[in-house]
KETORVO-822441 format. One line per 3 residues: number of its first residue (from 1); their letters; for each residue x, y negated, z of N, C-alpha, C, O, CB. Coordinates in nm, 2 decimals. Glycine has a CB too. Layout:
BEGIN
NUM) A) X:Y:Z:X:Y:Z:X:Y:Z:X:Y:Z:X:Y:Z; ...
REM end
This chain:
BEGIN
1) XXX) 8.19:-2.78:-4.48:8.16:-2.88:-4.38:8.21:-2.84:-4.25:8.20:-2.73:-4.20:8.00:-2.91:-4.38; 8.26:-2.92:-4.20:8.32:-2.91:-4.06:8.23:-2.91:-3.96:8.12:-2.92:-4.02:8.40:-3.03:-4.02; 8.20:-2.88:-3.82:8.07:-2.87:-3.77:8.15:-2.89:-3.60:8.08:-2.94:-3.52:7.96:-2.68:-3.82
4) XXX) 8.29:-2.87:-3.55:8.33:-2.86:-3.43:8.51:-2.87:-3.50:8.57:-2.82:-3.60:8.26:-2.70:-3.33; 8.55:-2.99:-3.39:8.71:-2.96:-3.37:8.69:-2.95:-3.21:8.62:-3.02:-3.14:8.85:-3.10:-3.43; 8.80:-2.82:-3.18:8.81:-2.84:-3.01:8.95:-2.84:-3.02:9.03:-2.80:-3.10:8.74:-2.72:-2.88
7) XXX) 8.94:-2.91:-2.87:9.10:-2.93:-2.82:9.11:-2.88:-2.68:9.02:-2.89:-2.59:9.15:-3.09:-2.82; 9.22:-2.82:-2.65:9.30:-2.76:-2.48:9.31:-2.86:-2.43:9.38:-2.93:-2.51:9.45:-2.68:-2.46; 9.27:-2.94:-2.28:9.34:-2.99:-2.21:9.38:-2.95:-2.06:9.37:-2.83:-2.07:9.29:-3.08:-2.22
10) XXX) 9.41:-2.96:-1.95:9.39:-2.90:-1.83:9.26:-2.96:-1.79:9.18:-2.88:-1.83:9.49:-2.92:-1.75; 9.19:-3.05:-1.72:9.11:-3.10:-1.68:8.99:-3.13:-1.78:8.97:-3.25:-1.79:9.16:-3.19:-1.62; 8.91:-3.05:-1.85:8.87:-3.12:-1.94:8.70:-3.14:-1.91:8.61:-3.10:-1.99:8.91:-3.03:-2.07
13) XXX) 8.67:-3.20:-1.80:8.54:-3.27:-1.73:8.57:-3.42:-1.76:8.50:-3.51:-1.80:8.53:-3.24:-1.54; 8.71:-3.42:-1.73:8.79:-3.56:-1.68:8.81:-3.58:-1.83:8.73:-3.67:-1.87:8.95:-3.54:-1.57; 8.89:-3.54:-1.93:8.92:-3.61:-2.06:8.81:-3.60:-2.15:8.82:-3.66:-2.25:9.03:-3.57:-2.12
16) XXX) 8.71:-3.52:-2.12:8.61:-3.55:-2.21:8.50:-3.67:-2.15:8.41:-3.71:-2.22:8.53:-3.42:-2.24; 8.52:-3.72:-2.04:8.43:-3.85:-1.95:8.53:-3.94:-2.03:8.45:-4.00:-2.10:8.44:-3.87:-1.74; 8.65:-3.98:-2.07:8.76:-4.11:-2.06:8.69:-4.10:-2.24:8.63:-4.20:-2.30:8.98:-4.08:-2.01
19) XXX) 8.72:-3.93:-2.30:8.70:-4.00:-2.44:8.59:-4.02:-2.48:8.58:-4.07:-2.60:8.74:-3.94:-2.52; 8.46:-4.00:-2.40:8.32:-4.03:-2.45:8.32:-4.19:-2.39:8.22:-4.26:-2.43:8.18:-3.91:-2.37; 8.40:-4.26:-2.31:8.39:-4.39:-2.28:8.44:-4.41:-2.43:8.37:-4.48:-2.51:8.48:-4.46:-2.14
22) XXX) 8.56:-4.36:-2.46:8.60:-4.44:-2.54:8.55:-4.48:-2.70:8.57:-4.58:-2.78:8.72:-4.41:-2.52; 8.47:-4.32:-2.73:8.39:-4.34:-2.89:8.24:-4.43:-2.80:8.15:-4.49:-2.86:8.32:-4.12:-3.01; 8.25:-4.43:-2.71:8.09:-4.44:-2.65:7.99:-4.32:-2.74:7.91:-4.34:-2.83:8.01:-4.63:-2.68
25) XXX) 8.01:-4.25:-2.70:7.87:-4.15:-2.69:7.91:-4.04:-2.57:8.02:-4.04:-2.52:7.83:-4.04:-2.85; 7.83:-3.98:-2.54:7.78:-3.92:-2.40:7.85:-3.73:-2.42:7.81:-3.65:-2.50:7.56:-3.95:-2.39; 7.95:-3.72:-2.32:8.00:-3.59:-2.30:7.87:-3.51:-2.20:7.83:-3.56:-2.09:8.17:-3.60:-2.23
28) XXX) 7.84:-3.40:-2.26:7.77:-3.29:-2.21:7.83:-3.15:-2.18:7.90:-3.10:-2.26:7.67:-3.28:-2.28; 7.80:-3.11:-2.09:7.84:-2.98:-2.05:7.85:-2.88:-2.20:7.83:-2.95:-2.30:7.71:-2.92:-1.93; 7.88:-2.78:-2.22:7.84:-2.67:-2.36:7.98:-2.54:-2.31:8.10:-2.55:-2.32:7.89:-2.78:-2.57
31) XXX) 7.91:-2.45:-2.26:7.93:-2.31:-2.27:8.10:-2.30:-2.14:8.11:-2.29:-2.02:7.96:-2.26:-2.48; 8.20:-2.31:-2.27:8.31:-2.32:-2.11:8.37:-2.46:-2.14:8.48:-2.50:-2.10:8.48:-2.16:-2.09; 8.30:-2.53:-2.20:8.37:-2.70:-2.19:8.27:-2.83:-2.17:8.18:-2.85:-2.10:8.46:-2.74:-2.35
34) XXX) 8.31:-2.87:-2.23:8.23:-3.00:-2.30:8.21:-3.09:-2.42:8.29:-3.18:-2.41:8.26:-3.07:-2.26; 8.15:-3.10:-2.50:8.09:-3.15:-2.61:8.10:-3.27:-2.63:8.05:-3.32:-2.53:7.97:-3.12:-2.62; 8.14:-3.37:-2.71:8.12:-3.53:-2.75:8.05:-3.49:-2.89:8.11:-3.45:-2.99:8.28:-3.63:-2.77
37) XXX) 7.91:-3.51:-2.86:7.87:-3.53:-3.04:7.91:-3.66:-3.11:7.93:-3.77:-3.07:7.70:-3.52:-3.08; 7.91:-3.60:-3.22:7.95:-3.71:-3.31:7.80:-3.76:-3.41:7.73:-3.66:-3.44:8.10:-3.64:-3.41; 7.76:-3.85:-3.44:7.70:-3.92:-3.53:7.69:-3.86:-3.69:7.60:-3.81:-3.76:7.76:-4.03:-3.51
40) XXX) 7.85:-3.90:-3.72:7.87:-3.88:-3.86:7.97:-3.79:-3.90:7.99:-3.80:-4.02:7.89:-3.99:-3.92; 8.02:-3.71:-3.84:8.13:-3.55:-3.84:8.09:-3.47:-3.75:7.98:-3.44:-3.70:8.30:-3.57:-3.81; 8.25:-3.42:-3.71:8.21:-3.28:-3.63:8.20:-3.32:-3.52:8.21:-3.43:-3.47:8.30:-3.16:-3.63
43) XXX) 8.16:-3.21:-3.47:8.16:-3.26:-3.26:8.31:-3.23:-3.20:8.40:-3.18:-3.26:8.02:-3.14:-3.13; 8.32:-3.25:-3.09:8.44:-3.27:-3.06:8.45:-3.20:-2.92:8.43:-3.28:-2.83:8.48:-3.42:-3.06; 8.47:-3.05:-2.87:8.46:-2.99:-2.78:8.63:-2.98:-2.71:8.73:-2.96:-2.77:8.39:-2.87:-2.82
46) XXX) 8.60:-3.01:-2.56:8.73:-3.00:-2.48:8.70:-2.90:-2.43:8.58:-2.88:-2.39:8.76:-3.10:-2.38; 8.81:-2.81:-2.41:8.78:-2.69:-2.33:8.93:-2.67:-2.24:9.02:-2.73:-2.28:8.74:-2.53:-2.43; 8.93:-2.61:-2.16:9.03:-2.59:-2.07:9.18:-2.52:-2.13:9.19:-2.41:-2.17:8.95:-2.52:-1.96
49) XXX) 9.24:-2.58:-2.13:9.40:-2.49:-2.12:9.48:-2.44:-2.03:9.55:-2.50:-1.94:9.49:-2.54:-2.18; 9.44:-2.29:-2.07:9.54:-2.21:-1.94:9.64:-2.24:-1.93:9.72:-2.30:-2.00:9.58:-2.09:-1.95; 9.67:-2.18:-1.76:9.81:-2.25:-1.71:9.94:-2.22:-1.77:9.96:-2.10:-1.77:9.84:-2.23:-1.59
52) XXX) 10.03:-2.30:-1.81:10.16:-2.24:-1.86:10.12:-2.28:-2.00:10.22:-2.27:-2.07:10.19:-2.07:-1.82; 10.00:-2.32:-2.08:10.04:-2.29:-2.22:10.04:-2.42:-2.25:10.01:-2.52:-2.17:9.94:-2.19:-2.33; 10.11:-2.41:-2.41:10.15:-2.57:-2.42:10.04:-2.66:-2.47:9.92:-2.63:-2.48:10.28:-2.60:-2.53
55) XXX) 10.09:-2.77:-2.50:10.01:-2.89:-2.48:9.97:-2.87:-2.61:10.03:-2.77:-2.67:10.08:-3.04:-2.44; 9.84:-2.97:-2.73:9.81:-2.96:-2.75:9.85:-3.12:-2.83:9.76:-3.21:-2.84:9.73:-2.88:-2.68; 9.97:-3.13:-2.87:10.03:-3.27:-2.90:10.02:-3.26:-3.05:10.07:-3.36:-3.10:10.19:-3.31:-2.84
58) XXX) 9.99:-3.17:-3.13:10.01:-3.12:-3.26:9.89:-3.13:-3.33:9.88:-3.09:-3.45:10.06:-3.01:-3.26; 9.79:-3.18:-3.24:9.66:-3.12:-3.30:9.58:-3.20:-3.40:9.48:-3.15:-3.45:9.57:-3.10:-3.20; 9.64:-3.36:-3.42:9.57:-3.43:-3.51:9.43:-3.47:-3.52:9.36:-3.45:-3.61:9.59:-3.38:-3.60
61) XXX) 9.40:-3.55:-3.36:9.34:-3.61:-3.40:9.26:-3.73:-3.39:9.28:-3.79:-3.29:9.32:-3.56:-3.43; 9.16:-3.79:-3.50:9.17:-3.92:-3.48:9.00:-3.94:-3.44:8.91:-3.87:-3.46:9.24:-4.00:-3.64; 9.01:-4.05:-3.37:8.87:-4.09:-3.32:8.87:-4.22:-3.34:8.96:-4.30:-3.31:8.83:-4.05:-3.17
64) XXX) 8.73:-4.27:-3.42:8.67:-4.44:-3.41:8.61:-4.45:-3.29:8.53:-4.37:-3.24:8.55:-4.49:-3.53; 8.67:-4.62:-3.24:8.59:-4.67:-3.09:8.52:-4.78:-3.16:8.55:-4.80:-3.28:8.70:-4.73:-2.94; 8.41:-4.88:-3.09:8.42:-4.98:-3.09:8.48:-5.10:-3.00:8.45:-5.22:-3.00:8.34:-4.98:-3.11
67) XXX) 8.57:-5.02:-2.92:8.63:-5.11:-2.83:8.78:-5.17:-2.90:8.85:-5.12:-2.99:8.65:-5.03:-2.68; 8.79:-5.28:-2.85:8.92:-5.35:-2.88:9.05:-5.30:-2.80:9.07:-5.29:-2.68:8.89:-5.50:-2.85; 9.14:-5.29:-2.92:9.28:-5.26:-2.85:9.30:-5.27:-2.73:9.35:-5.18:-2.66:9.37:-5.34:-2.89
70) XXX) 9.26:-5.37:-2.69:9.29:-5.42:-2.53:9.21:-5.36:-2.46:9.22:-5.36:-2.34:9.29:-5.57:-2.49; 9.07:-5.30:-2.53:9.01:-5.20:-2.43:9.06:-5.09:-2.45:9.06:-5.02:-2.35:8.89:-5.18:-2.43; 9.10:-5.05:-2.55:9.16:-4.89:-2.50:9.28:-4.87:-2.46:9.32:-4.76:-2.43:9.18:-4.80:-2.59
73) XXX) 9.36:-5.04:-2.44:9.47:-4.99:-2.38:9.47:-4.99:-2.24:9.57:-4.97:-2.17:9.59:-5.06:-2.43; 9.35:-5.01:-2.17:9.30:-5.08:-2.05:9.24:-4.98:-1.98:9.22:-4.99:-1.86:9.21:-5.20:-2.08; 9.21:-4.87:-2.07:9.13:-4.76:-2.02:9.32:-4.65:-1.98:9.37:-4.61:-1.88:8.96:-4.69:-2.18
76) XXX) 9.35:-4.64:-2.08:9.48:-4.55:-2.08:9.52:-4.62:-1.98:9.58:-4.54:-1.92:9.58:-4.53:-2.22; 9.54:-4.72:-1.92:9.63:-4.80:-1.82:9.60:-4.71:-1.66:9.65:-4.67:-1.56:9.59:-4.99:-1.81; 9.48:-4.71:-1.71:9.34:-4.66:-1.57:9.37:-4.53:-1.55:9.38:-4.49:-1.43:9.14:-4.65:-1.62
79) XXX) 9.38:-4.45:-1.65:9.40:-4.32:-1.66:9.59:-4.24:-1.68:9.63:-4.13:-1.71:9.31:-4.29:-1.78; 9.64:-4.39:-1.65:9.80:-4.33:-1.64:9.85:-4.28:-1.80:9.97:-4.26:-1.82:9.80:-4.17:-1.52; 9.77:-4.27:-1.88:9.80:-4.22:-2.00:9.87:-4.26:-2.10:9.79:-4.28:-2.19:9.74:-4.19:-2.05
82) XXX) 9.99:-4.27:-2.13:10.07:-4.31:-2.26:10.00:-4.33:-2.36:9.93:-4.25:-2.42:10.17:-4.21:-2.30; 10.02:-4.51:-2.41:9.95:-4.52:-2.53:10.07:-4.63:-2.57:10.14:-4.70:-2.50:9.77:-4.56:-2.52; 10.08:-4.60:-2.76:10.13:-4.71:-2.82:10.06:-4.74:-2.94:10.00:-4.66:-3.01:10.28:-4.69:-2.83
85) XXX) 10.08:-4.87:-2.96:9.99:-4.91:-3.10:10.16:-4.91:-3.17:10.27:-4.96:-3.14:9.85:-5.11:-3.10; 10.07:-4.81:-3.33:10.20:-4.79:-3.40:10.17:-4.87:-3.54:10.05:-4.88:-3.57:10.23:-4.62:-3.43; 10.24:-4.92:-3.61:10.15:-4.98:-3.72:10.25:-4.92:-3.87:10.37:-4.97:-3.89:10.12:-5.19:-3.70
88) XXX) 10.21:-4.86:-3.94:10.28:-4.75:-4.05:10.27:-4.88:-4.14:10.20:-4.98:-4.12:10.18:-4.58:-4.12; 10.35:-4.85:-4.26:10.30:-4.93:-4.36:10.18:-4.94:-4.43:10.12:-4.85:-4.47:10.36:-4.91:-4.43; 10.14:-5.06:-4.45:10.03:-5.07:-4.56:9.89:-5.08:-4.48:9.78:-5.13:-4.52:10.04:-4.92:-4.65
91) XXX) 9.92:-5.03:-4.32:9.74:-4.99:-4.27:9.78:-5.14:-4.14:9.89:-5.19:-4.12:9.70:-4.74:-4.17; 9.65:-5.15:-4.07:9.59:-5.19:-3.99:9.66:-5.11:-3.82:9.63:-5.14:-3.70:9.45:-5.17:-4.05; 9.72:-5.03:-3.85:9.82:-4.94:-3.74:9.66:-4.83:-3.67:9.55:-4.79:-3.71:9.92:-5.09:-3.57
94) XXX) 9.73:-4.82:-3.55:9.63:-4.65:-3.46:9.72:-4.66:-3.32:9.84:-4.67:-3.27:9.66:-4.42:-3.58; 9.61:-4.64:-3.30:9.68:-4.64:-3.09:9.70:-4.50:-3.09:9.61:-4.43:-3.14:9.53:-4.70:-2.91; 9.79:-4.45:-3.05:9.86:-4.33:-3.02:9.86:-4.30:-2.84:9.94:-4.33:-2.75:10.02:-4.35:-3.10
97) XXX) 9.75:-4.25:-2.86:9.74:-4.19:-2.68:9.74:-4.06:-2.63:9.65:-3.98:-2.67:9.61:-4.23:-2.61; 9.84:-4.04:-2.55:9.85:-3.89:-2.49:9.74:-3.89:-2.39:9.71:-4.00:-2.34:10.00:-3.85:-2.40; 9.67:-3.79:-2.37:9.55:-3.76:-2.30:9.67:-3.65:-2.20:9.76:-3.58:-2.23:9.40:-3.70:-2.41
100) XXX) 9.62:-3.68:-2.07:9.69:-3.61:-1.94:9.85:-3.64:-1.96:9.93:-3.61:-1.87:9.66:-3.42:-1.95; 9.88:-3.70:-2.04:10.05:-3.72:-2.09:10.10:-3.63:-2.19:10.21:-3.62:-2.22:10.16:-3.70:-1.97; 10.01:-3.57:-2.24:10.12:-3.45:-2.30:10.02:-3.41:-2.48:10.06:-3.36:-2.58:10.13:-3.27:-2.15
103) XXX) 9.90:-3.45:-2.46:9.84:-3.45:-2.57:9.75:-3.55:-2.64:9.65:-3.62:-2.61:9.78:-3.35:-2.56; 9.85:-3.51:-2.81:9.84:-3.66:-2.87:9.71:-3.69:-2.93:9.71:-3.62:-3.03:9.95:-3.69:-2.99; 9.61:-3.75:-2.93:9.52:-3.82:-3.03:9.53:-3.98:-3.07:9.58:-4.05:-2.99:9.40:-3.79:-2.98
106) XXX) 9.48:-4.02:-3.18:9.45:-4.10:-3.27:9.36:-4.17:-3.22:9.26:-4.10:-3.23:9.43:-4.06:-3.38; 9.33:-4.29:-3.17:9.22:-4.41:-3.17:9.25:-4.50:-3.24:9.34:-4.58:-3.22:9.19:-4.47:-3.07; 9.12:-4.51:-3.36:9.12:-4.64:-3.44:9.00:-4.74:-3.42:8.89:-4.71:-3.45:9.11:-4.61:-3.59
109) XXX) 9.04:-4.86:-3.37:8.98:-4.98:-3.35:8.86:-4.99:-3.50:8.89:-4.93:-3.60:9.10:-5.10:-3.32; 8.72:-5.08:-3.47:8.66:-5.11:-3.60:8.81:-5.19:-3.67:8.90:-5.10:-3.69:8.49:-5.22:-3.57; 8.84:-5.27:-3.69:8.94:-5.35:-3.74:9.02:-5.26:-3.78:9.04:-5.27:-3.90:9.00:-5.44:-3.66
112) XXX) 9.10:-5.14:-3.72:9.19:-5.05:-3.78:9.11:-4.95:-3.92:9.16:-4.91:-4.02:9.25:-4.96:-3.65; 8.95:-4.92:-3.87:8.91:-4.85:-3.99:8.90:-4.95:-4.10:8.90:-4.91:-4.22:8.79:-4.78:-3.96; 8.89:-5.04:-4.08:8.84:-5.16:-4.23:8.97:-5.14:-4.31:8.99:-5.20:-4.42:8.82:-5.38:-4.18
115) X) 9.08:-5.04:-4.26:9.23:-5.16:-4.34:9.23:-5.01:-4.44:9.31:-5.00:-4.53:9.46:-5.22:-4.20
REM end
């Protein structure tokens, strides 16, 4: 059982506030980062990345919102952050958003998990 995925960002007060808007549940302080619990998986800890090291674009991974496309592309607009809706074969597609610009995660709309 999985229990925690963390990710490096530089600011990570700031990208754990944008991504708890965006699952809607509530980022809390925890040890040297910050915590998004999750409901029904693991929790999701942002912790800081030292200066100079790289981004964190490799890391895979994906989060359910209940907001609509146009809200998460509305929030990434707010926050300067590269987002594109990609749509692969066969699926419902996944908004592909760099968090700070440089690191990639996965947001799937309710409508994208149904497909």
């Amino acid at each position: 059982m999985i229990l925690r995925v963390s990710m490096k960002v530089r600011d990570p007060r700031h990208v754990a506030a944008v991504l708890a808007e965006i699952v809607d549940r509530p980022a809390v302080p925890a040890g040297a980062g910050w915590v998004i619990a999750s409901t029904q998986g693991p929790d999701l800890a942002i912790l800081e990345r030292p200066e100079g090291a790289p981004s964190s674009s490799d890391s895979g991974i994906s989060l359910a919102t209940p907001l609509t496309i146009a809200e998460v592309f509305a929030i990434a607009g707010r926050e300067g952050w590269p987002a594109r809706h990609r749509r692969p074969p066969g699926t419902s597609g996944v908004i592909e958003l760099l968090l700070e610009g440089d690191s990639r995660i996965d947001v799937l709309t309710a409508e994208m998990q149904g497909a």
